[in-house]
C-alpha positions in Angstrom: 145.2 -63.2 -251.7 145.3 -66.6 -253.6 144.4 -69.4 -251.3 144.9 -69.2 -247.8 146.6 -71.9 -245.9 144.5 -73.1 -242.6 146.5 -73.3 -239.7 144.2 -76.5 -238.8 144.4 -79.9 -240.0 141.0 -80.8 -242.5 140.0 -84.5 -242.9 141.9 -85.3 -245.6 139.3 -87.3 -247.4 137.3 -84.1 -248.3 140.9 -81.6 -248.5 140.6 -81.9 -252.2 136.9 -81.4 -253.1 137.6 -78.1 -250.4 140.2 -76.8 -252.4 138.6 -77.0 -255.6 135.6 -75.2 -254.5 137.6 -72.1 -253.2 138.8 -70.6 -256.5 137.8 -67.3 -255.4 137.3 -65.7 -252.2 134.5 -63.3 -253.4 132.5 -65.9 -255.0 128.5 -66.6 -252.9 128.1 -69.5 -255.3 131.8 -71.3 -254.1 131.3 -70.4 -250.5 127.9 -72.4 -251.0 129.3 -75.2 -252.6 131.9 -74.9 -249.5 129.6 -75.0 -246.7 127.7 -77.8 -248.2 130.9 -79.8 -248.8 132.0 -79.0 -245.6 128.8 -78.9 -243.0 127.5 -77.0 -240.7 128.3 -79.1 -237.6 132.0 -79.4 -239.0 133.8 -75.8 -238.4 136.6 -74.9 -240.4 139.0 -72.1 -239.0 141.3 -70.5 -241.5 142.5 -68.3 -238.9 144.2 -68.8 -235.2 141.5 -71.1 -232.8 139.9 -70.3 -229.6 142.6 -71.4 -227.2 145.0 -69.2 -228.8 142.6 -66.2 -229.5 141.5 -66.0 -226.2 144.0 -64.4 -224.0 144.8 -62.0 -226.7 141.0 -61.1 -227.9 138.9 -61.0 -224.4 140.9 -58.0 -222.9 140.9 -55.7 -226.2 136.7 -56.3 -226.4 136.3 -55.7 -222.3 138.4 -52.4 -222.4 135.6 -51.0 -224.1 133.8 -48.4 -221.5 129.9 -49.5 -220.9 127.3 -48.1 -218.8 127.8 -48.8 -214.9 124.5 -50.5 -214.9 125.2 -53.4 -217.2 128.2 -55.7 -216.9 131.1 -55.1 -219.9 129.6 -58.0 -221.7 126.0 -58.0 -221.5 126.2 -54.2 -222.5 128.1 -54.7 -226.0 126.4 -55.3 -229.6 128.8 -57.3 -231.2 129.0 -57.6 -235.2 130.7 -60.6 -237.0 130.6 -59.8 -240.5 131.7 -63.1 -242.7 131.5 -65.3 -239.9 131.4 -68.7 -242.0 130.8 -71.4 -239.9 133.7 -70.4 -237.5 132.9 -71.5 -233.8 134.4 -67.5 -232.9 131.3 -65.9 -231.8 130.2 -69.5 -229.8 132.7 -69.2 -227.7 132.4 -65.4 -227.3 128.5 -66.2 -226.4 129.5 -68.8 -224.0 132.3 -66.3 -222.5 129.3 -63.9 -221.5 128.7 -61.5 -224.3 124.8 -62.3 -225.2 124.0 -59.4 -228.0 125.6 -61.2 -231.1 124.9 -60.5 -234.4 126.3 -63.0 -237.6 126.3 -61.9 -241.4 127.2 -64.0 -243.9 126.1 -63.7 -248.0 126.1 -67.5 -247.6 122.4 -68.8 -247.2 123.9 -72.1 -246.8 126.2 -71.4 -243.5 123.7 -69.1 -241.7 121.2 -72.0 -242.0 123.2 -74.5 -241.1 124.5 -72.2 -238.1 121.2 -71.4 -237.1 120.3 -74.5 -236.8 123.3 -75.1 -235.2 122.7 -72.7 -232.2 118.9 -72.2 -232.0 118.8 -74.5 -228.4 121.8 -73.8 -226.9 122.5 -69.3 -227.6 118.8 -68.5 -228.7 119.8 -64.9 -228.4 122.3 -64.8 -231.2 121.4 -63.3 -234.4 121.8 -64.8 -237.5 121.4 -62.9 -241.0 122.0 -63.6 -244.6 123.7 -59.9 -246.0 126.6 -59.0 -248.2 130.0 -57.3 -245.9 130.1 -54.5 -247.8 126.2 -53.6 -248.5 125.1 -54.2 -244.5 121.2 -53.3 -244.2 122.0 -51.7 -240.5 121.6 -48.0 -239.5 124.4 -46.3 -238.7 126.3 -46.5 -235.0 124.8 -49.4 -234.2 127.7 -51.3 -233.1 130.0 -51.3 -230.1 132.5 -54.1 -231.6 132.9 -55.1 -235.2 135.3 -58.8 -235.2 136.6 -59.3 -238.4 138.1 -63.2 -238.6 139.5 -63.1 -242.3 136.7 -61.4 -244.1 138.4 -58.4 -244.7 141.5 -60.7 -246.3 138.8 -62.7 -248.1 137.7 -59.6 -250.2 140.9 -58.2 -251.0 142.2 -60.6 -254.1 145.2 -58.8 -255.3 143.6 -59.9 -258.8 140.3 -57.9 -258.2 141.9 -54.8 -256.4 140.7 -53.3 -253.3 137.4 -52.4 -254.2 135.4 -54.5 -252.0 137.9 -53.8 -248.9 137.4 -49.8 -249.7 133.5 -50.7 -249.3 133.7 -53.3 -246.7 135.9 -50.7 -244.5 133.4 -47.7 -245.0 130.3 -49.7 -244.0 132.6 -51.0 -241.0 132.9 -47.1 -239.7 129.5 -46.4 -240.2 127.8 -48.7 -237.9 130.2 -48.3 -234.9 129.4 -46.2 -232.4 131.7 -43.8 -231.1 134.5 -45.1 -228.9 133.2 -48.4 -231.1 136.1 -51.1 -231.6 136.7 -52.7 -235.0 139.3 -55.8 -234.3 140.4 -57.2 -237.6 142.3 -60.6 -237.4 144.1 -60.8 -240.2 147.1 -62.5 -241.8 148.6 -58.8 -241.6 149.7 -58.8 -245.7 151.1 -55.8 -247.1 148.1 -54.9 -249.5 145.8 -55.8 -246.6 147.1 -53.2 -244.5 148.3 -51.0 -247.6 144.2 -50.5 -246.9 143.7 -51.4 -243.9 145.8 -48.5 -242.1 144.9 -45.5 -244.0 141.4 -45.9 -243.7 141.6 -45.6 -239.9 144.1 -42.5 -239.4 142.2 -39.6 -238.2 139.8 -40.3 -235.1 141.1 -43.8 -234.8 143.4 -45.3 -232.3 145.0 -48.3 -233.9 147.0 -51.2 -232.0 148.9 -53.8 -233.7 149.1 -57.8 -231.8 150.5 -60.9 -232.7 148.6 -64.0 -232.0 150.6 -66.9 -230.4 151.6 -69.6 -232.5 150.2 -73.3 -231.3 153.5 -74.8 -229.6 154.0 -77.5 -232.1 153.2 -75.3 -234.8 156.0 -74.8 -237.4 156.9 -71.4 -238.3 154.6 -70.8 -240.9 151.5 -67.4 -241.1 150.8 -66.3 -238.4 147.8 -64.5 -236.8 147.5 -60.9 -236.3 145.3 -58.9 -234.9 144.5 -54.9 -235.3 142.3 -53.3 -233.4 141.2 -49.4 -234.0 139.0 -47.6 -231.7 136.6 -45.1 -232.5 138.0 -41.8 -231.0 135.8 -39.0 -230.1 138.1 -36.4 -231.5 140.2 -36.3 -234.7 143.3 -36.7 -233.7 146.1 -38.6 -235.2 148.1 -41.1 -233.3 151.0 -43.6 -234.3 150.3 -47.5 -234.9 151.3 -49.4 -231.6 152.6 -53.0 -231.8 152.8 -55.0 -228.8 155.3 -57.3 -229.8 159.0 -57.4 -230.2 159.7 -57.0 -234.0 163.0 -59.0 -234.1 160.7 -62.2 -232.7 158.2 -63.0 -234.8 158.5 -66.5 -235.8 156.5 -66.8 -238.8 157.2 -66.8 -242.4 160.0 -64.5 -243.4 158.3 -62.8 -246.5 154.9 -62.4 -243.9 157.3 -60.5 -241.2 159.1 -58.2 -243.6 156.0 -57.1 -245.5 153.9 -56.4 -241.7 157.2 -54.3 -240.8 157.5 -52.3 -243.9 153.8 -51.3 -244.0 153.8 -50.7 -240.3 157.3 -48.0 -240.8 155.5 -46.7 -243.8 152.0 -46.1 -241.9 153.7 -44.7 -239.0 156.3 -42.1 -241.4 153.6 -41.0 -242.9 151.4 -40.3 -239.7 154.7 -38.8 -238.6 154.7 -36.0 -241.5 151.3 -35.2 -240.9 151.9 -34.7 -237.2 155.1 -32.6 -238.2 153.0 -30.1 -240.5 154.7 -31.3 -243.7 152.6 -30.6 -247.0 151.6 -33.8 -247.2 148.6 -35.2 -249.6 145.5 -35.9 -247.6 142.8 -38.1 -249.2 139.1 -37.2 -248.8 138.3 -39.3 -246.2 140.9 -38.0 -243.9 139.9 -34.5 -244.8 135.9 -35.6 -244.0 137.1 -36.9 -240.6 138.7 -33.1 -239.8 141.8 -33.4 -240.5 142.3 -29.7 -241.3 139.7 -28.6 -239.8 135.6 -28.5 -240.4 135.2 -28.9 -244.3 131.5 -27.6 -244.3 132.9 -24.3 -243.0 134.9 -21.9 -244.8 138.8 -21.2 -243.0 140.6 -18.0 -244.8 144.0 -18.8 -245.7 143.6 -22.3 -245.6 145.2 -24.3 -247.8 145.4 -28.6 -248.1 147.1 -30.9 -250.7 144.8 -34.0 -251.3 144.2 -36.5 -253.8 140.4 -37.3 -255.0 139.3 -40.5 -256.7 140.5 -44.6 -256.0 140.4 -47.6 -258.4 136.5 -48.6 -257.8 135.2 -45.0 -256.9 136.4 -43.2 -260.3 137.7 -43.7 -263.7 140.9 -41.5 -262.6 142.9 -40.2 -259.3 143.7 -36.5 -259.1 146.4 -34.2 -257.0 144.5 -31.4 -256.1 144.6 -28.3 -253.4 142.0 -26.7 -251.8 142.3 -23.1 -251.1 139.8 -21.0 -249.0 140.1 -17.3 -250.1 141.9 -14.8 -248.2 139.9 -12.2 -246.7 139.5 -9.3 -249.6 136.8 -6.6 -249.6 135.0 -7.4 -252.6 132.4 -9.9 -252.8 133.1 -13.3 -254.1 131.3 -14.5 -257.3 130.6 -18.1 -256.1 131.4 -19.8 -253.2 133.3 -23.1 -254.0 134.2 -23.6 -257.8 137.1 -26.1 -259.6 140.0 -24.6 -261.8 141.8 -27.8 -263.6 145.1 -27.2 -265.0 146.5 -29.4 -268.2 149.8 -31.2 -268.0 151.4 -28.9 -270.1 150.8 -26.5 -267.5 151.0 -27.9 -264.3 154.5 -27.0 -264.0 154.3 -23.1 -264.1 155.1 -21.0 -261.3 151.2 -19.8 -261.6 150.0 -23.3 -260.6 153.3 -24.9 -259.0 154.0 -22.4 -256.4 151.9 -21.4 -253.4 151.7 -17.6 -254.1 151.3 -18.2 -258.0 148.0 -20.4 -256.5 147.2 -17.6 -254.3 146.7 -15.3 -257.0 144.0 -17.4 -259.2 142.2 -18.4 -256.4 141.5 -14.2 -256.3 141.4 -14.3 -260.0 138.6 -16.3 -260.1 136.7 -14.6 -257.0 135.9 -18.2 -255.3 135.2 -18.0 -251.8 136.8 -21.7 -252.2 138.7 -23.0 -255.2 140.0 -26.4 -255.8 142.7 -26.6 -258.5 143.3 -29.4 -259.8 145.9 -30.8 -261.5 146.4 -33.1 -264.6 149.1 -35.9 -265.3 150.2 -38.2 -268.0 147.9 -40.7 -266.6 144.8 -38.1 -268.1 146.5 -37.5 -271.5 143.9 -39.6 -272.6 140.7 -38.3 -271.8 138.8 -35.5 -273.1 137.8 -32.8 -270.6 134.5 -33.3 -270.7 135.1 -36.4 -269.0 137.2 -35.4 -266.6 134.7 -33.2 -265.7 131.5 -35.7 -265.3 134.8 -38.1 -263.5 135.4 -34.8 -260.8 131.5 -33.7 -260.3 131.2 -36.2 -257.4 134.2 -36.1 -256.5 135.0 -32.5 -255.5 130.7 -32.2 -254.1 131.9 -33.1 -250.6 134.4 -30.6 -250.2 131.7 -27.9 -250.8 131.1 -25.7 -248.2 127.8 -25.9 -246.2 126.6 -22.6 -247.8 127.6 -23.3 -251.3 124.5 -21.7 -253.5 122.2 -23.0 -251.8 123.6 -26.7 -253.3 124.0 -25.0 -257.0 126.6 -27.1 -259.3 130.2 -26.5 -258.9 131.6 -24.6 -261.7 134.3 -25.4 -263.5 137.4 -23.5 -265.0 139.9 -24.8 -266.9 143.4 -22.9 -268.0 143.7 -23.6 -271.2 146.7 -25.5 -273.1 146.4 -24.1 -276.9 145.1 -27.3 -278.0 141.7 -28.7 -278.7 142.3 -32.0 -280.0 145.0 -34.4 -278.8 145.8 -37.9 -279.3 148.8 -40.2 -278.4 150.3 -42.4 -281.0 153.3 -43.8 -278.9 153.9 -44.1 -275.4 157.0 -46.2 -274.1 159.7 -45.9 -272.3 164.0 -45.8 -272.4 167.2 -46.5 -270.4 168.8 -43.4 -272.5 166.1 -40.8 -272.2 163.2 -42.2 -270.1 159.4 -42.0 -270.5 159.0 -40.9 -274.0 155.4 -40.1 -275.4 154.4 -39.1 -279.4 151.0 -37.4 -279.9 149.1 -35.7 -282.6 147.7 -32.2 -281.8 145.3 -29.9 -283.2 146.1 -26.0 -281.7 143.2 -23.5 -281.3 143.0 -21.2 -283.7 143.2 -18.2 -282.1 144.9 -15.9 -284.9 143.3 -17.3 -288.0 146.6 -18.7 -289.1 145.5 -22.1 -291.4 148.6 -23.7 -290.0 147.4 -23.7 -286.4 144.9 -25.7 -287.0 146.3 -28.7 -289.2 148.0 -31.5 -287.3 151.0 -31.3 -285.8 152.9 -34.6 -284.5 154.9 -34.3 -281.0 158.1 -35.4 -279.2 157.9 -35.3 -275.6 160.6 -36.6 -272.8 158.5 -36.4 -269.6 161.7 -36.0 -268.0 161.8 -32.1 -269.4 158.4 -31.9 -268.0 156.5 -28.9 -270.3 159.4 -29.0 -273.4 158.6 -30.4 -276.8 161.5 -31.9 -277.7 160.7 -32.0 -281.4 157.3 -31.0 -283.4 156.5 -31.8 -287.0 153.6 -30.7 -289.2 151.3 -33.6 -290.8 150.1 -33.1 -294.5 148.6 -36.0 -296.6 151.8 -37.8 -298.4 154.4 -35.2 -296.9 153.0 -32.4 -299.3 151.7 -29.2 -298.3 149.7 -27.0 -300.6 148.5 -24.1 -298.2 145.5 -22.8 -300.3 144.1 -26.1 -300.8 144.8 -26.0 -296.7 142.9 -22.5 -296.6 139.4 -23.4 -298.3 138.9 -26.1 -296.0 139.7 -24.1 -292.8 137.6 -21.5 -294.5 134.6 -24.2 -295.3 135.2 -25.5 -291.3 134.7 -22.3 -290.1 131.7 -21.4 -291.4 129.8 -25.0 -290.1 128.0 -25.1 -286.8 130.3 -25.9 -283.3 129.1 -30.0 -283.6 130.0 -30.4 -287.4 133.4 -28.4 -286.6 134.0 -30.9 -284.0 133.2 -34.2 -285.9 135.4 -33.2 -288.3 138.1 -32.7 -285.9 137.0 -36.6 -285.1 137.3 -37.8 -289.0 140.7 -35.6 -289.1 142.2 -37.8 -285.8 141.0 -40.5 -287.3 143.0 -40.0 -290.8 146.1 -38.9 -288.8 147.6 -42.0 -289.3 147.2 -42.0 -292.8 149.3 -38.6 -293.0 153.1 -38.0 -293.2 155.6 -35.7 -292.2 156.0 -32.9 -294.1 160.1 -32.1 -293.6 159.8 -28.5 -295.5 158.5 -26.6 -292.5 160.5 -26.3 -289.0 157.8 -25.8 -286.5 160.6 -25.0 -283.2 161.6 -22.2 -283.3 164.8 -23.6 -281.8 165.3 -25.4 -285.3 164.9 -22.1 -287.0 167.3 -20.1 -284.9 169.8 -22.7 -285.5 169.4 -22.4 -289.4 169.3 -18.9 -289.0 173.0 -18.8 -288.5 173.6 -20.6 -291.4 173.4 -16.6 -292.7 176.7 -16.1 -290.9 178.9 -18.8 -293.3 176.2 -17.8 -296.4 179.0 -16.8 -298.8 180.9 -19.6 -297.9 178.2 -22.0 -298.6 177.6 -20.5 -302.1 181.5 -21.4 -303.2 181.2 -24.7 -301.7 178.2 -25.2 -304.0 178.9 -23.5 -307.0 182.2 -25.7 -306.9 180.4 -28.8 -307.3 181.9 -30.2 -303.8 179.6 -31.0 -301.0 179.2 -29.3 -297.0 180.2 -31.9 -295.1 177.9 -31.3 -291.5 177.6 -33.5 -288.5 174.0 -33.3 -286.7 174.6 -34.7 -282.7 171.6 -35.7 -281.4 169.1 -37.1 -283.6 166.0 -36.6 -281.8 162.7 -37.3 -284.1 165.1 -36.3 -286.9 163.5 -33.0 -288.3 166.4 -30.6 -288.1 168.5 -33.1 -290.3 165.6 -33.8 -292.8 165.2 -30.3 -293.3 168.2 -29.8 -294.0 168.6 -32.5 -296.4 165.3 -31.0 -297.9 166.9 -27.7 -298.5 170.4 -28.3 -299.5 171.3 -30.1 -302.3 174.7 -29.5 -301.9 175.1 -30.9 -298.2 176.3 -34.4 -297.1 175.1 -35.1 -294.2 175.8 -37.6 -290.8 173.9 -37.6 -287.8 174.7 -39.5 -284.4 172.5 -40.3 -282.1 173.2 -42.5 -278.7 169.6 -43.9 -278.3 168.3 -46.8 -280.1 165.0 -46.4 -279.4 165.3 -42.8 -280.9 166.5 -44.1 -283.9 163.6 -46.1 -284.3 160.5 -43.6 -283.4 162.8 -41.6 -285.5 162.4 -43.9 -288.8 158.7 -45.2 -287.6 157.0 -41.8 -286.6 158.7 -39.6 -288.2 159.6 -39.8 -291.8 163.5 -40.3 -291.3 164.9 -41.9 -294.3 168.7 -42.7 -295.0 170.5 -41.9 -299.0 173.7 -41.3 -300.4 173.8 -37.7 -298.7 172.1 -38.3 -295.5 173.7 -41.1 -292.9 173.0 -42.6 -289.9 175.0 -43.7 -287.1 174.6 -44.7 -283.0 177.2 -43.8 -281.2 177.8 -45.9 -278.5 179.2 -43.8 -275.2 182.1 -45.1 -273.6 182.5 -45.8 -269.8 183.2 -42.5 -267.3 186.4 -44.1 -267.1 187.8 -43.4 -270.5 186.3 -39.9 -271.2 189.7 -38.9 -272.8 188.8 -41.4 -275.7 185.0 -39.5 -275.8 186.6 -36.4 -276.2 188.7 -37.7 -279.4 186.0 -39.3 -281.1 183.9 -36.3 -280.9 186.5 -34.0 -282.0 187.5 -36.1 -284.5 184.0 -36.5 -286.0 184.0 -32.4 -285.6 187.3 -31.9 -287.7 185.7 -34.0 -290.8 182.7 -31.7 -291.2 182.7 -28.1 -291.9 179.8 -27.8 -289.1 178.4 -29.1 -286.1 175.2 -28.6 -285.4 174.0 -29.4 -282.5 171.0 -29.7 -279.7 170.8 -27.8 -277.0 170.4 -30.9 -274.4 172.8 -32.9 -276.3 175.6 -29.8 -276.3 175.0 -29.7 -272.3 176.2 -33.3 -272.5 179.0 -32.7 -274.2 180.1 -29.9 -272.1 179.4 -32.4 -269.1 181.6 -35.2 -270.6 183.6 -33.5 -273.2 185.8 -30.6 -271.4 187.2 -29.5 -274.6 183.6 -28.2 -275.9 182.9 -25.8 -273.9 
């Protein structure tokens, strides 16, 4: 959150020595060198101060139901986590609420504020404790008042770590129909946190605190308030103010407003039934229903995992079988899906999901679903990443509390790794790995490297694929005896060979003799229709003159080159940046018979002239051959190739 600006004026002979202790909000040992700066009979509020608090505050914490016996105030326990040496809970002492409790990880301000208040309020409680590791049971509070702690942990440097904890040890000491009232300077990754945690069970109010009179428009004070339903339903954020007239900073008004519309839209879709991703928490709190039983037919989007919690985030959905009359093999079990497959119709669609979750004879299933953000990682991480993750969604009767199994559909490739990763205006994301395949048909080629093109916008297509050999040679027996030596060495040597071979990858080279696409080898299989005329062009002594449009990782063009002596060849490509993996990843190399060029696509405007120079460069060559993405564009732009 950077520094905060207090609202109240500071001496300013000790503004400076202030400021430089406050580097970081999260820091015990600067808060201690602030409160002995500052003093304990000196308060400093960051925040709004009593006078204009009051009429705002006292109604939301007397609305909160109490036994008849007891008066509204004597009855509540009131907690103020990070309460500094703020004069807050004096006042609220000294307005009639006796049962006070203070935390603060500061030893230096809770002495001080002991000391402070030990005559005058010898009932209020003051403890040292850390915000987000409180020592209490749970539902022991009726009000949690937040006066900036809750801003004070959420550094956009550090992430929201400490907020995510602070929040969840918030919920768990409230009673029910508890209040937590949060005064906050309302910023957008505040409440980017601050809203979703309270959505199911929670009803949430949104109030602006008035400004001092002579007080220039500057941040202002808000205050959010979320009481502890008794049942789990989900209500929209209320604000009690008119939007159009808040008078404090600009940038502070537009960011509330825009997290407010978001958090209320989303709320909205998941009062409208739309399949919407739930998180765990909201699924905890019964948002579809009790988690600990098994529902047939049910079925919920949600995402596991948060920065702090887990080394990734996951999509998932959680199915609960069908009825069927066989007996299931387990009851709750986890099926992830690679990347490369997430697409299908098997995993994509709802019926395709259907069918695997009876497939696998889970009483519950939870698929989950990979993304470029777990190229990365091995499985077997991704495994010990999900083990927590998914143990709360088991049912109450799962084995007896036996693991979780896991399931994985597999991709075809054991070993990956990702040599490239960037992005273009032209084509987009754009990611180069190395892959080993499983041998499944003792072919020796499926299990050397091969090096891949991907455009994540053709999600599940390899654009291009090229087969690795040390210095661009391939020798196929020397290949054979040491797939023949690999597979006769135990499961661990196997796989730190695999290691040593990743490692060497980048030592090896393109080998341009062997098409691995089959795409590629259709095209040069109609190179049997023109055979003959080939043969006279060559046996001539002239040279086929051929055009390749659309570059890509420049395989189809090197192959050709490889193979034909007797062929000059040009190829065009629009992207720069494919030029360059082109050259840098994979092998392509200009000469006297292979050239390059970037063609440079005029405006919509003068598509006449685009259809010219393509035909043009067509008529020069006695071939065009051409991509299949790259012919689509043509027939988009150019009407003439169709």
């Amino acid at each position: 959150m950077g520094k905060k600006k207090n609202q109240k004026q500071q001496p300013s002979a000790s503004k400076d020595d202030l400021l430089n202790t406050l580097g970081d909000f999260t820091s015990k040992e600067n808060w201690d060198s602030f409160f002995t700066i500052r003093g304990s009979d000196d308060s400093f509020e960051w925040y709004a101060e009593w006078p204009q608090l009051r009429d705002s505050l006292l109604p939301r914490i007397q609305q909160h139901p109490s036994p008849s016996s007891l008066s509204p105030s004597s009855s509540l326990r009131i907690l103020v986590p990070g309460c500094g040496n703020s004069r807050l809970s004096e006042h609220l002492y000294d307005a009639g609420f006796g049962d006070i409790t203070n935390i603060d990880f500061s030893k230096v301000v809770i002495s001080g504020m002991l000391r402070r208040n030990v005559r005058d309020r010898p009932n209020m409680r003051w403890r040292v404790m850390d915000m987000t590791q409180m020592q209490f049971p749970d539902d022991t509070f009726n009000v949690v008042l937040d006066k900036g702690g809750l801003d004070a942990l959420m550094e956009p440097e550090l992430g929201p770590q400490l907020g995510t904890k602070y929040l969840s040890e918030v919920k768990r000491v409230l009673k029910s129909r508890g209040k937590f009232i949060c005064l906050t300077l309302a910023e957008s990754h505040v409440l980017g946190l601050l809203f979703p945690k309270f959505r199911f069970g929670w009803n949430v109010c949104l109030y602006a605190i008035p400004q001092k009179p002579s007080t220039k428009p500057d941040l202002q004070t808000f205050m959010v308030a979320a009481e502890k339903e008794s049942s789990n339903e989900l209500l929209q954020i209320i604000s009690s103010f008119d939007h159009s007239s808040l008078a404090c900073n600009p940038n502070q008004a537009s960011g509330l407003l825009e997290a407010l519309e978001s958090e209320n839209q989303i709320r909205g879709e998941y009062l409208s039934g739309s399949d919407v991703l739930y998180s765990l928490e909201d699924l905890q709190l019964g948002a579809k229903g009790d988690l600990q039983k098994l529902s047939p037919g049910r079925r919920v989007l949600l995402t596991l995992g948060e920065q702090g919690v887990s080394h990734f985030c996951y999509k998932a959905v959680l199915l609960d079988a069908k009825q069927q009359s066989g007996a299931f093999s387990f009851h709750c079990g986890v099926f992830i899906v690679p990347k490369t497959r997430s697409h299908e119709w098997l995993f994509s669609s709802e019926e395709g999901q259907w069918q695997v979750v009876e497939s696998s004879k889970a009483a519950r299933l939870i698929m989950v679903l990979l993304e470029a953000s777990h190229a990365n990682a091995d499985m077997e991480d991704i495994q010990k990443d999900l083990s927590p993750l998914v143990k709360p969604l088991a049912p109450a009767d799962n084995d007896k509390g036996n693991q979780i199994p896991f399931m994985t559909a597999s991709d075809g490739i054991k070993q990956r790794s990702v040599v490239y990763q960037g992005s273009s205006s032209l084509t987009g994301p754009v990611v180069i790995e190395d892959v080993v395949y499983e041998n499944t048909d003792d072919d020796v080629s499926h299990s050397l490297p091969f090096r891949r093109l991907i455009f994540e916008r053709t999600e599940g297509l390899v654009q291009s694929e090229a087969l690795l050999t040390r210095d661009g040679l391939f020798d196929k027996s020397v290949y054979g005896a040491e797939m023949k030596k690999a597979s006769s060495s135990s499961k661990s040597k196997r796989r730190g060979a695999l290691k040593r071979n990743n490692e060497s990858s980048s030592k090896m080279k393109v080998y341009h003799g062997y098409l691995a696409s089959s795409y590629h080898t259709a095209i040069i299989s109609g190179f049997s229709l023109i055979s003959s005329y080939l043969e006279s062009v060559a046996s001539s002594g002239n040279r086929v003159k051929a055009v390749v449009i659309g570059l890509g990782a420049g395989l189809l063009p090197m192959f050709l080159h490889g193979c034909m002596q007797s062929m000059q060849i040009e190829a065009v490509e629009l992207d720069p940046v494919m030029l360059n993996l082109a050259r840098d990843y994979f092998g392509f190399t200009e000469d006297k018979r292979m050239k390059l060029f970037r063609y440079i696509l005029p405006m919509a405007s003068s598509l006449s002239g685009t259809t010219e120079t393509y035909m043009q460069l067509a008529m020069k060559c006695s071939f065009l051959p051409m991509e299949v993405a790259n012919f689509q564009m043509l027939k988009a732009e150019v009407p003439l190739l169709t």
